[in-house]
N, C-alpha and C positions, 0 to 999 in steps of 0.2 A: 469635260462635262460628264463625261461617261463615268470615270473614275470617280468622280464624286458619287455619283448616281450608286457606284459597288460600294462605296465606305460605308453610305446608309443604309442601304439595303442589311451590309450584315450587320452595323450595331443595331439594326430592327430584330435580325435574329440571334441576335443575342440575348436580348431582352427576351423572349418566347422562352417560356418553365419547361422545356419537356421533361417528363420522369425518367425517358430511357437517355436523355442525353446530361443533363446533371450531375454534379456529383457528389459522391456522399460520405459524409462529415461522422469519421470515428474517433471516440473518446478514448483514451487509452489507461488506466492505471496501473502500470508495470510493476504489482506489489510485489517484494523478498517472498511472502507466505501465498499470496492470491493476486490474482490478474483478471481483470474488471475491464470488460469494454460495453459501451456504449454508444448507442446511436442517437444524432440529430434530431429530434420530434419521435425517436422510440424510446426512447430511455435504456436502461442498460439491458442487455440482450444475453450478457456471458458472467459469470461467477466459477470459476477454475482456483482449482489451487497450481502454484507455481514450480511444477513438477513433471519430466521426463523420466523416462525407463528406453535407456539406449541399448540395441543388442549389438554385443561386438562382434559377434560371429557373421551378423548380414548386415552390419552396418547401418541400421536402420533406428530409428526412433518408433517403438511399439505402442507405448501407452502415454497419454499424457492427465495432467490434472489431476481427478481426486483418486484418479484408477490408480495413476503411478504413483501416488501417496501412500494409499491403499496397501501396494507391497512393498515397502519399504521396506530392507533388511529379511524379506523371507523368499528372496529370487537368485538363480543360481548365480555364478562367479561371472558370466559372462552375459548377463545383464548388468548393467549398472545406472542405479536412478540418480538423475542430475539435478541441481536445483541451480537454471540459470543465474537467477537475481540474488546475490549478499549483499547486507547493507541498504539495499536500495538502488544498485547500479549493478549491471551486468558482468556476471563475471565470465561466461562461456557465452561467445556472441552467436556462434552457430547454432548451436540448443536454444538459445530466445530465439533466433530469426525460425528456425521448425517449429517451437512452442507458436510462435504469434500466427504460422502460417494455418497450422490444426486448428488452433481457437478459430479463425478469421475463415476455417470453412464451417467450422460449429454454427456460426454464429451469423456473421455481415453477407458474407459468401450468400448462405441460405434467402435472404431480403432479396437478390438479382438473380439467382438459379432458373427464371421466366422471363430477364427481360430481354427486348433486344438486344440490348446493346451494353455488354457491362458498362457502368457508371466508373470513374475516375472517383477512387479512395483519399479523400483528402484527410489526415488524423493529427491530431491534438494529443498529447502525452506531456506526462510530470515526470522532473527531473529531481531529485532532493536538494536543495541548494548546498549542498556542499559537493556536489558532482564537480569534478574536472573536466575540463572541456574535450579530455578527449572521451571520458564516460560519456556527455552528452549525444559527443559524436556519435560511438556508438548506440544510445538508443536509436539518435537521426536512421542510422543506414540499416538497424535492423528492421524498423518499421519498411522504409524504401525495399530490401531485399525480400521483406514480405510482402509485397506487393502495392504499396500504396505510393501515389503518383506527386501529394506532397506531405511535411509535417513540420507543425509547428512544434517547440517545446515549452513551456509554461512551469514554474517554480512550483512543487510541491504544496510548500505553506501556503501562496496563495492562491490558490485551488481548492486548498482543504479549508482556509476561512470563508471563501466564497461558498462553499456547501454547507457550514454550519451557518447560514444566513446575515453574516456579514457586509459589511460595504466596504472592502479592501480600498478603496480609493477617499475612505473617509479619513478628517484629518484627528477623529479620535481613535488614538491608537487599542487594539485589542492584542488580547494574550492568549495564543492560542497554543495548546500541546498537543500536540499526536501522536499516539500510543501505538505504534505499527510494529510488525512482527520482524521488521529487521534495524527498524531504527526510530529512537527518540526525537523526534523535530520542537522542540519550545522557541514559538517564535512572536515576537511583538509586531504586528503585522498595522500601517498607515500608512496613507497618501501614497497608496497605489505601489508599495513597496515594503521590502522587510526592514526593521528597523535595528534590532537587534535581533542574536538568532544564536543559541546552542544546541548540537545535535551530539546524540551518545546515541553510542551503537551497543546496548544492552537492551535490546527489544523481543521482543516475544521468545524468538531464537534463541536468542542469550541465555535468557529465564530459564528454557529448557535443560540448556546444556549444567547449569546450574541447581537445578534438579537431579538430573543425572548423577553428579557428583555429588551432592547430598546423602542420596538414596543409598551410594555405593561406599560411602563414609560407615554411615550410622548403621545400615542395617546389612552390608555386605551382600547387595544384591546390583547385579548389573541389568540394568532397563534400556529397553531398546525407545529410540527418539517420538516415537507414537504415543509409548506411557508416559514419559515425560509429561508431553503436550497435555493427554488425557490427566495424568493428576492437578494441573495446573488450571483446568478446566472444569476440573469437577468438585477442587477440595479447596484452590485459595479463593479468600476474602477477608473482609476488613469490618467485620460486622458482628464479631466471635460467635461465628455459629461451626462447631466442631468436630465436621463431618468425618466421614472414615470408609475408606475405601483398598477394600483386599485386592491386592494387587499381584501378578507372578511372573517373575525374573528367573535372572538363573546367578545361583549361588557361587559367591568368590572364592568359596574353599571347595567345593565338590563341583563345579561345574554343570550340578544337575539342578533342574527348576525345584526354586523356592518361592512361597507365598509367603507377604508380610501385607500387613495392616498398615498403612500411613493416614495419617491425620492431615488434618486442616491446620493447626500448630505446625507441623513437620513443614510444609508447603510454604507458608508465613514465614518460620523462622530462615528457610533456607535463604526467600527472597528476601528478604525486610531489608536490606544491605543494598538490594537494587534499589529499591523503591525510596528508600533514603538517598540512594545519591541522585535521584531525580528530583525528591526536594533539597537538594542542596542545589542543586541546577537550579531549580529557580529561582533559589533567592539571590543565587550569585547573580544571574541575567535583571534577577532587579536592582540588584545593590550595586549593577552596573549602569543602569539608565541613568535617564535624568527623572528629576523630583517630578516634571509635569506626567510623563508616561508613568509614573509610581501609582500617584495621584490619580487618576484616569482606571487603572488597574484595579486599584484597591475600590472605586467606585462601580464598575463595568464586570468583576471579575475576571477568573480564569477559565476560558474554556476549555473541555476535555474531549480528547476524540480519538477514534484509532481502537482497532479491535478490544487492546487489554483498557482502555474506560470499561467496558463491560463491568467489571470486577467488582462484586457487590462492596459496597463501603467505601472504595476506593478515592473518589470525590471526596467524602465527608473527610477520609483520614489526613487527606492533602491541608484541607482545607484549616484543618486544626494544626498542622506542623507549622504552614505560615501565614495562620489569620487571614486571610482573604477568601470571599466566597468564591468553588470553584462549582462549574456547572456542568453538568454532562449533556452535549450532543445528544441527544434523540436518537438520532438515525447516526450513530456512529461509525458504523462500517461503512457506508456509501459516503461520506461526505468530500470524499477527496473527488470522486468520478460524479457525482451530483452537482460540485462546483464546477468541473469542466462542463457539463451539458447547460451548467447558467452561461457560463462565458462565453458560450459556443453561441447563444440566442444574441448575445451582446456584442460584435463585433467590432465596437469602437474601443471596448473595455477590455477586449483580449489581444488588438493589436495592441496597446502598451505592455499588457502585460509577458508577450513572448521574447523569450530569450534569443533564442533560434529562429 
């Protein structure tokens, strides 16, 4: 009788909300270019770019985010800046497990800094579906090693159709792409799963490197990974408007800084070869379905999302390569971490949807 009397008593206190004893549900988006967390009823809290500056003489991780972006390429020998994430998966698991811990006092850490009693971290993160299960792993344990007590994993793509206001678990299928700075995701996303799904890893990253060798081709100027990004950001588009931007490197025959003028053309022509083989990516991925997902497609369109949709024209040029209307996300850069804080409200909808 007594024993009974304890079982009740504490599924009564269980049931009782306290704020210092709860715990608290963080969003994770592990991006190659930027790292995006969010909280449960806060929405997102962190915006980082996904970058370290390691000192090897004290062993110590000094700067992280837009700081250690910031120097890239202008810091002595014995600094050297990391970039955890390639691809979309971890490639230096100790440098993410210190990135996530600095963010995680930037950011969540500060929400408990007065309570009682630290809260139990429970977090939610995207993986790219083409992660191998020992990538997974790895994000699993670098979240755990940063502190957090559980975590789920959930499929990138649907995450990312979940924030562009989709119904992932509907049985019309939709076509979503995401333009991310280290990887291509086009995925046909119904009935609570992916249906078909091509990922190319010539994403933002790529483009750069891309540029680079462009630049160093035609005008014999060597650019450091910052102008890259910067010309790519300031000159292409799809809309011919024919910007020009003075730019200075250091020259491949003398070694010493030269200024050259690059175009909006220059930028274009460099990429136009990327951008094409993403619409061949589509239309393979649809020339690969069935007639009913075609059909559904070409009525619903294509959605666009992921930092490089920004791209003025970008949409429209798509949309003319393979006739079909494509639509640009709104909120394109949050859509990936805006669908984990929908999921996260919907708990019936995110236990099917995790992997881990």
């Amino acid at each position: 009788m007594r024993s009974i009397i304890m079982i009740n008593v504490i599924e009564s206190i269980k049931k009782i909300k306290l704020p210092f004893f709860s715990d608290m549900e963080i969003y994770f988006d592990l991006g190659t270019s930027v790292t995006k967390i969010a909280i449960k009823d806060k929405g997102l809290i962190l915006r980082e770019a996904t970058y370290l500056a390691f000192n090897q003489k004290v062993k110590d991780y000094l700067f992280i985010g837009e700081e250690a972006k910031s120097i890239l390429g202008k810091t002595p020998d014995f600094i050297k800046i990391i970039r955890p994430v390639v691809s979309g998966v971890i490639s230096d698991f100790d440098a993410e497990v210190a990135l996530v811990k600095k963010f995680l006092d930037r950011s969540a850490n500060l929400y408990v800094s007065n309570s009682m009693i630290k809260p139990l971290f429970r977090g939610i993160a995207i993986v790219p579906s083409i992660a191998t299960e020992i990538e997974q792993k790895a994000v699993e344990e670098s979240l755990f090693k940063a502190g957090l007590s559980n975590v789920f994993l959930v499929e990138r793509a649907l995450a990312t159709a979940t924030g562009c206001g989709l119904n992932v678990f509907s049985h019309q299928p939709n076509f979503v792409t995401d333009l991310g700075g280290g990887l291509i995701e086009l995925s046909i996303i119904g009935s609570g799963g992916i249906i078909a799904q091509k990922t190319l890893k010539n994403g933002g990253d790529h483009m750069n490197k891309t540029i680079y060798n462009y630049i160093y081709l035609k005008y014999g100027v060597i650019l450091g990974e910052s102008s890259c990004e910067e010309l790519k950001i300031k000159l292409l588009n799809f809309i011919d408007d024919d910007r020009v931007v003075t730019i200075r490197g250091k020259s491949l025959e003398t070694g010493l800084p030269k200024t050259v003028r690059v175009k909006s053309s220059d930028i274009k022509e460099a990429l136009l070869s990327t951008f094409n083989l993403i619409i061949d990516s589509i239309k393979e991925l649809l020339e690969s379905s069935a007639p009913e997902i075609v059909d559904e497609t070409l009525k619903r369109g294509i959605i666009l999302t992921g930092g490089l949709s920004k791209i003025p024209g970008l949409d429209r040029f798509i949309s003319q390569e393979i006739k079909i209307d494509v639509i640009t996300n709104p909120d394109y850069q949050y859509a990936t971490i805006n669908g984990l804080t929908k999921l996260g409200l919907r708990k019936d909808e995110l236990s099917k949807l995790v992997i881990r």
